[in-house]
C-alpha positions in Angstrom: -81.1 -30.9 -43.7 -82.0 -27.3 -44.9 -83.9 -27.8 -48.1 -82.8 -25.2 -50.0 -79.3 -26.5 -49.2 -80.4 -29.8 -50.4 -81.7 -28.4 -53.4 -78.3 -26.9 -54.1 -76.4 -29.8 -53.3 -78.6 -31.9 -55.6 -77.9 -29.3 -58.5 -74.3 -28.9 -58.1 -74.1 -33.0 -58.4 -76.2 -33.1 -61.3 -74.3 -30.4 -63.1 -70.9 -32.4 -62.5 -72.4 -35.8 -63.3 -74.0 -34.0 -66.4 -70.2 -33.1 -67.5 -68.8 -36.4 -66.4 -71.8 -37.8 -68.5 -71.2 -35.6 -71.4 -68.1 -36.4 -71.9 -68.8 -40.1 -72.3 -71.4 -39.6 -74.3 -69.0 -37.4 -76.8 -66.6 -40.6 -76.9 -69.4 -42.8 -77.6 -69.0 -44.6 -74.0 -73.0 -44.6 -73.2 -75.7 -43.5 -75.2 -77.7 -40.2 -74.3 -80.2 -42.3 -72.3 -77.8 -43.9 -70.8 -76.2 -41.0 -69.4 -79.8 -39.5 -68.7 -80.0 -42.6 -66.9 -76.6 -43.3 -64.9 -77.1 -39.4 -63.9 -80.2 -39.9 -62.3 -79.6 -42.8 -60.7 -76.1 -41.6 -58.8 -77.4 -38.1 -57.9 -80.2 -39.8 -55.7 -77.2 -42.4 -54.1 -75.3 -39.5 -53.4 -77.9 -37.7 -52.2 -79.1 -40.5 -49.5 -75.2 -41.2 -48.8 -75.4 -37.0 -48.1 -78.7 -37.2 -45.6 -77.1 -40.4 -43.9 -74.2 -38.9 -42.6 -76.0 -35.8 -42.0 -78.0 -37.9 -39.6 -75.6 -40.1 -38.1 -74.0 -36.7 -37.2 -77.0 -35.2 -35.6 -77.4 -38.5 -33.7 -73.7 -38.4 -32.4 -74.0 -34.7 -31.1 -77.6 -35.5 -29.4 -75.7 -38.4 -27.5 -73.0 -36.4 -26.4 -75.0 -33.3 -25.3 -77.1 -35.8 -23.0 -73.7 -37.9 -21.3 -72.5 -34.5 -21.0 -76.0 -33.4 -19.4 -77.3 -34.0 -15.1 -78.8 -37.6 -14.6 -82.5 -37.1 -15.4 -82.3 -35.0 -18.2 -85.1 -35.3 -20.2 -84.4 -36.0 -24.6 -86.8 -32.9 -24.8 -84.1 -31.1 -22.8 -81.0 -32.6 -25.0 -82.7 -31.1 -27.7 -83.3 -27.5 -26.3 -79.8 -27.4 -25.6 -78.6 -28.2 -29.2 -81.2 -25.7 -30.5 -79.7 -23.3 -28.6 -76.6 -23.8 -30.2 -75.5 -25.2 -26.7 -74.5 -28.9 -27.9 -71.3 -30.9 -27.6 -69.7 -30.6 -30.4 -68.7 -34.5 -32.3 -65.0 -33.0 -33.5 -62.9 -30.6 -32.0 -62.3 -30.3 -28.0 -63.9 -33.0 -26.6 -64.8 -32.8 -22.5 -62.0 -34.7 -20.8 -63.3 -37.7 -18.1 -61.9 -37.6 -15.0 -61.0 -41.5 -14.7 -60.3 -41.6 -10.9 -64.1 -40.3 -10.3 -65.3 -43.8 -12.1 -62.8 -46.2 -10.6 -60.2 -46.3 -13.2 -56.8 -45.0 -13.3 
């Protein structure tokens, strides 16, 4: 992930949190260290939530670029063709499989 979008994504979260957490502390809910605390603590779950399905996502278009690829295509060429912005996408129009070409119908 870009790490000046990370950066930015880890601010907006703790500036929502840090009004969440304000407001509990106003009602006497947690204690300011508490809410320093609980802050803290869910902007780094978030965060790693955030880069998991970032890379389970990655993962998913790097295995259907290579099915979509020619037998023998090397993971170094998979990856050249998502750099170039060449990669199968994971949502939208998916490639359609010919099932009489594999023996099904």
């Amino acid at each position: 992930m870009n790490p000046v979008l990370q950066a930015a994504l880890g601010s907006i979260l703790r500036w929502a949190l840090a009004l969440g957490a304000g407001y509990l502390v106003e009602r006497g809910v947690w204690s300011e260290g508490e809410a320093t605390t609980y802050v803290g603590a869910t902007v780094l779950a978030l965060l790693s939530l955030l880069w998991s399905l970032w890379a389970k996502y990655h993962d998913r278009i790097k295995f259907l670029t290579a099915l979509d690829m020619h037998a023998g295509a090397t993971e170094a060429d998979v990856k050249a063709v998502i750099a170039d912005g060449m990669g199968t996408p994971v949502l939208g129009n998916q490639p359609t499989v010919d099932l009489s070409k594999i023996g099904r119908k």
